[in-house]
GULUMSE-144737 format. One line per field, with one value per residue: residue number from 1; residue in one letter; x, y, z of N, C-alpha, C, O, CB in turn. Coordinates in steps of 0.1 Angstrom, whole numbers. Atoms other than C-alpha are relative to their C-alpha. Glycine has a CB too. Example, Ala and Ser with C-alpha at 12.3 -4.5 7.8 and 13.67 -1.06 7.14 Angstrom:
BEGIN
k [1_2];
r [A_S];
n.u [9_-9];
n.v [-12_-11];
n.w [0_0];
ca.u [123_137];
ca.v [-45_-11];
ca.w [78_71];
c.u [9_-8];
c.v [12_11];
c.w [0_8];
o.u [19_-3];
o.v [12_22];
o.w [7_9];
cb.u [-10_4];
cb.v [0_5];
cb.w [12_-14];
***
This chain:
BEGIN
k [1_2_3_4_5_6_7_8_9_10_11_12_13_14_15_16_17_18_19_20_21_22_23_24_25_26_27_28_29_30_31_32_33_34_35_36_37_38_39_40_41_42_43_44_45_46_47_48_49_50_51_52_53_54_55_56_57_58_59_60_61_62_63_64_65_66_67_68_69_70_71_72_73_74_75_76_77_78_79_80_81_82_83_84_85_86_87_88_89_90_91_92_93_94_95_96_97_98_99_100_101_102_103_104_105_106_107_108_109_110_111_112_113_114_115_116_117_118];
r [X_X_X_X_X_X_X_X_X_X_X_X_X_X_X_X_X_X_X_X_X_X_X_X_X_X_X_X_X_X_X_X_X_X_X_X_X_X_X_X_X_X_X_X_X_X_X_X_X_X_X_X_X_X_X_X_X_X_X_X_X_X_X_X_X_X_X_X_X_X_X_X_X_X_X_X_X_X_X_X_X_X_X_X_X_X_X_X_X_X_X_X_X_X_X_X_X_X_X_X_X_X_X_X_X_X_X_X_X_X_X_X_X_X_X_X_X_X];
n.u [3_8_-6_17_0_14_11_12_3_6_17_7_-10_10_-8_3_0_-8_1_-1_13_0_15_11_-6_-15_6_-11_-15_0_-12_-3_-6_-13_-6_4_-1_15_4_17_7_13_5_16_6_9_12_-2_9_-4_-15_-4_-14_-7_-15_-7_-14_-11_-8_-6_7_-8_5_-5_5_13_5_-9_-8_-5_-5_15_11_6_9_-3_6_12_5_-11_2_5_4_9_-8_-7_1_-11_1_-4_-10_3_3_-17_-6_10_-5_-14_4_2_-11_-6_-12_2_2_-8_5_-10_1_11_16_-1_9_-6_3_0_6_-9];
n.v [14_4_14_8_4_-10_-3_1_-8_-9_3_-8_-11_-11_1_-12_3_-8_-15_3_4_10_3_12_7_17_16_10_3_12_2_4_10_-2_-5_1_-15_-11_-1_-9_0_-3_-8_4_-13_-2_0_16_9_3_-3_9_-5_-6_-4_-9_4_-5_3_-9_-1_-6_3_-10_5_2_1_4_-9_3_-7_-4_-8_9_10_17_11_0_11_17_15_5_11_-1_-3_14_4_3_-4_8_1_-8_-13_-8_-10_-16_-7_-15_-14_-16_-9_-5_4_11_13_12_10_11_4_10_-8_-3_-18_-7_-7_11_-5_0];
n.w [4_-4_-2_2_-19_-11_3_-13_-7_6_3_-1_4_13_12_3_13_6_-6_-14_-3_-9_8_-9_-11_1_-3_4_13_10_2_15_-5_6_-8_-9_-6_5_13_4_-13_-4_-14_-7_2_0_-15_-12_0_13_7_12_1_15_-1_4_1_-14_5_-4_-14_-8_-17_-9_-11_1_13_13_14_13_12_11_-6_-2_14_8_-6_-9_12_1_-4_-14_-4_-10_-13_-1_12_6_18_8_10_13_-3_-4_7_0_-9_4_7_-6_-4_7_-2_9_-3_7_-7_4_13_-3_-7_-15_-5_-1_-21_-10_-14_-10];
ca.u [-310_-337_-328_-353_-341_-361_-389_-408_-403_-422_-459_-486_-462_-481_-473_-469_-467_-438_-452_-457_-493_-505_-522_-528_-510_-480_-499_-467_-438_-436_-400_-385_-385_-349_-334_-349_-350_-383_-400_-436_-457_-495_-512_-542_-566_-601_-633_-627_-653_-641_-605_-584_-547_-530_-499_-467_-433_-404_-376_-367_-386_-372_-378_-381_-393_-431_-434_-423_-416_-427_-416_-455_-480_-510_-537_-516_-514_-548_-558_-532_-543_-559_-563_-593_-575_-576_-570_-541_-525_-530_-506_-522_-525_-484_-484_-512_-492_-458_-478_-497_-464_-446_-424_-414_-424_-406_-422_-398_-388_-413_-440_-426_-443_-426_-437_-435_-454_-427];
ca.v [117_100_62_35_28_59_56_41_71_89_75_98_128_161_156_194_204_225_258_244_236_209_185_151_132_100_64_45_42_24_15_8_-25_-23_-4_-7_31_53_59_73_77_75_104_100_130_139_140_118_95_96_95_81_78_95_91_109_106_114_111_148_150_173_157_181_179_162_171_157_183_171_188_191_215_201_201_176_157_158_144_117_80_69_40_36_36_-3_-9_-23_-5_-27_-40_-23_10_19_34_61_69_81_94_120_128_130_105_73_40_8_-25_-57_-78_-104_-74_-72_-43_-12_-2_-24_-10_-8];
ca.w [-350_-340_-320_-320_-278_-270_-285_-255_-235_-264_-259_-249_-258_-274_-311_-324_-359_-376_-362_-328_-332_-311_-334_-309_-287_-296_-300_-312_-338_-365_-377_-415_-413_-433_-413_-384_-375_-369_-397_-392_-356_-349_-331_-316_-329_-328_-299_-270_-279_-318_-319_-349_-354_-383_-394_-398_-409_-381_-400_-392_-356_-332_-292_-267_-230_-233_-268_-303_-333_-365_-397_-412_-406_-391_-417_-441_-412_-396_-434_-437_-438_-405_-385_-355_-319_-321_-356_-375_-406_-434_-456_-489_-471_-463_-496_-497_-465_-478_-513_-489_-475_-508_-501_-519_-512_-518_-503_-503_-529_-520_-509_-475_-455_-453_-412_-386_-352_-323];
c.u [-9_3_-12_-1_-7_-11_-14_-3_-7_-17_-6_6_-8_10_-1_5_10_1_-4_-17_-8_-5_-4_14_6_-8_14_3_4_15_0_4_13_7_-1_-1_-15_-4_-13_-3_-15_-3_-14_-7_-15_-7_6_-6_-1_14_4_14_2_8_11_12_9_14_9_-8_12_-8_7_-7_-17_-2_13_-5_-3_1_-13_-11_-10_-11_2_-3_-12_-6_5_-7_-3_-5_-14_11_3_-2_14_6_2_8_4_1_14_1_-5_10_12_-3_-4_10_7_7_0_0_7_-2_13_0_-9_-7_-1_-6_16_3_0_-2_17_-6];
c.v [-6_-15_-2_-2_9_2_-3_9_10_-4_8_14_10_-2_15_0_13_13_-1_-2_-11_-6_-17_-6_-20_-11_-5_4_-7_3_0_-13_-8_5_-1_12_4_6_11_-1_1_8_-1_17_-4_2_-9_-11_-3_4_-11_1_1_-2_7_0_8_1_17_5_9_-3_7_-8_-2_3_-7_6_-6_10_-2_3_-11_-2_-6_-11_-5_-10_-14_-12_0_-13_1_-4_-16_-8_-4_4_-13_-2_14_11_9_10_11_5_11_5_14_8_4_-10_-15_-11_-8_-17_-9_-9_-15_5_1_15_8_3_-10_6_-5_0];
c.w [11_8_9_19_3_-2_13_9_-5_4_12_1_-7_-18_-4_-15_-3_8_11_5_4_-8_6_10_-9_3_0_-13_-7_-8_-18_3_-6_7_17_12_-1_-11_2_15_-4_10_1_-1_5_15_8_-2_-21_0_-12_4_-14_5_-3_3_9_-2_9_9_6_16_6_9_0_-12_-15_-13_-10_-12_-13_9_1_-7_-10_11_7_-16_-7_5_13_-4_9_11_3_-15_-5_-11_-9_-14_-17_0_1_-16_-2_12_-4_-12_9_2_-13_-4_-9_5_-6_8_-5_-13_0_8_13_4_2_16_4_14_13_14];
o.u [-6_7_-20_-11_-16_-17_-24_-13_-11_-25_0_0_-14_22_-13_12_7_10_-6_-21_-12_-15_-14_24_1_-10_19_-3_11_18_-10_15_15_15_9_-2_-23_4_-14_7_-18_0_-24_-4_-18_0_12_-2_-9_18_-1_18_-2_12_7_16_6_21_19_-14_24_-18_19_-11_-23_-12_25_-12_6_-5_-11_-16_-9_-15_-8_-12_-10_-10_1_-11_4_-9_-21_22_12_-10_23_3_12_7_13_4_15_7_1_14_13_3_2_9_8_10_-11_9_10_8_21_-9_-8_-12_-12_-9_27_14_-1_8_24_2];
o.v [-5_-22_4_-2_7_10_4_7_20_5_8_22_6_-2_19_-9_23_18_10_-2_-16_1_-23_0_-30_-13_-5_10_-16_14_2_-16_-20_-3_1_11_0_13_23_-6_6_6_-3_27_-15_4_-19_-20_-11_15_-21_9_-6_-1_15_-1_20_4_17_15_10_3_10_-19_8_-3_-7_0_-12_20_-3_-2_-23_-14_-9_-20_-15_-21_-23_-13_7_-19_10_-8_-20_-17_2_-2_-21_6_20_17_21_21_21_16_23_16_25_20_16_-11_-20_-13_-6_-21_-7_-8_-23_-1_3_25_2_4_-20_8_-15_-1];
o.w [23_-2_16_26_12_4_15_16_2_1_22_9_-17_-20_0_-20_3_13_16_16_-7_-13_1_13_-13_15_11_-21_-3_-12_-25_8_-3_11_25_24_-10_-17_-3_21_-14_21_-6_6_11_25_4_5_-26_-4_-15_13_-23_17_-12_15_11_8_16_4_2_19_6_8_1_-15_-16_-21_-15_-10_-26_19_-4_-8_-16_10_14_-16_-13_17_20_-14_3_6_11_-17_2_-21_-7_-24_-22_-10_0_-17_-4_9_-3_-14_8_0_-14_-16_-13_12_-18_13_-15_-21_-9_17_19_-2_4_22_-3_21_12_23];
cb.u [14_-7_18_1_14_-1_0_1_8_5_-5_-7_11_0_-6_5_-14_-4_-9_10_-5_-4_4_-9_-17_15_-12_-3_10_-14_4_11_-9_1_-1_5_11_0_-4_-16_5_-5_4_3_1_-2_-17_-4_-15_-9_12_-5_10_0_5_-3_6_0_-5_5_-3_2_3_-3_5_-9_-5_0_17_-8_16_-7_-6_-1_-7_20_6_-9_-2_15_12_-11_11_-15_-8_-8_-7_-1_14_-8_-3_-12_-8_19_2_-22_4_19_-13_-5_12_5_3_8_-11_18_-17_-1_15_3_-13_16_-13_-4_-16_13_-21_8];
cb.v [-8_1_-2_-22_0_14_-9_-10_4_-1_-18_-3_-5_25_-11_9_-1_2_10_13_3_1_0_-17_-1_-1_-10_-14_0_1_-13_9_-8_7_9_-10_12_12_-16_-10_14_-9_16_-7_7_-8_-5_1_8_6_0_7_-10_14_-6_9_1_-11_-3_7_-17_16_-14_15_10_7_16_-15_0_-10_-7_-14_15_0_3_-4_-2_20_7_0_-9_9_-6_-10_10_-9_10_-8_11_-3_-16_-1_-1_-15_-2_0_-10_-6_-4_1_-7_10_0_-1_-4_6_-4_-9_-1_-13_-7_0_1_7_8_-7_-14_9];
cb.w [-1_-9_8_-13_11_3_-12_8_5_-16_1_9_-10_7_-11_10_-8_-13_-7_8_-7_13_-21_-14_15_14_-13_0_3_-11_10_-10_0_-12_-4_2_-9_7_-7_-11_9_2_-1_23_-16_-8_-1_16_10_-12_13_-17_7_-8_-1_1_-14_11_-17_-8_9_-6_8_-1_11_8_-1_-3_-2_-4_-4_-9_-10_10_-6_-4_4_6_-12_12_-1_8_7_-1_13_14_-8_-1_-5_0_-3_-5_12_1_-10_6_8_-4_-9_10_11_3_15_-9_-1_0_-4_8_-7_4_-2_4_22_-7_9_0_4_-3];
***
């Protein structure tokens, strides 16, 4: 189980992918803002001088020492929704997020966001 108090020791963390393939480095954590548990992460990919953050759900993360485990190979997530390194996800966009993953979306009942940056 994942708990939202450690999340700050996670940032600049290698993010690795299922089969242990490195695919960028931990921006931040974005919560359910219902629950208020980890939800998704941004990793910081690409060139040094073009990086993006993608995201990807954490739900069943496995944290080890310097790295964090996610449970998807890394070319879903290398094509997953992105931000730019000082960009904001916007509102309209949370749902392409959990379609790519699969997963189901459910915004508030007055269109509250799903994520909430931590």
């Amino acid at each position: 189980m994942i708990h939202a108090a450690d999340v700050r020791e996670w940032r600049d963390c290698a993010v690795v992918d299922s089969e242990g393939h490195k695919i960028g480095v931990l921006e931040a954590v974005y919560v359910n803002t219902t629950t208020d548990e980890p939800a998704m992460a941004t990793v910081r990919t690409g060139l040094p001088t073009r990086h993006r953050l993608v995201f990807v759900p954490i739900e069943d993360a496995i944290v080890g020492p310097g790295y964090l485990k996610v449970g998807y190979v890394r070319a879903l997530v290398k094509r997953a929704p992105s931000i730019g390194t000082d960009g904001v996800l916007p509102a309209g966009q949370e749902e392409a997020i959990f379609k790519h993953y699969s997963l189901s979306y459910q915004s508030g009942a007055a269109g509250e966001r799903q994520l909430a940056r931590r």
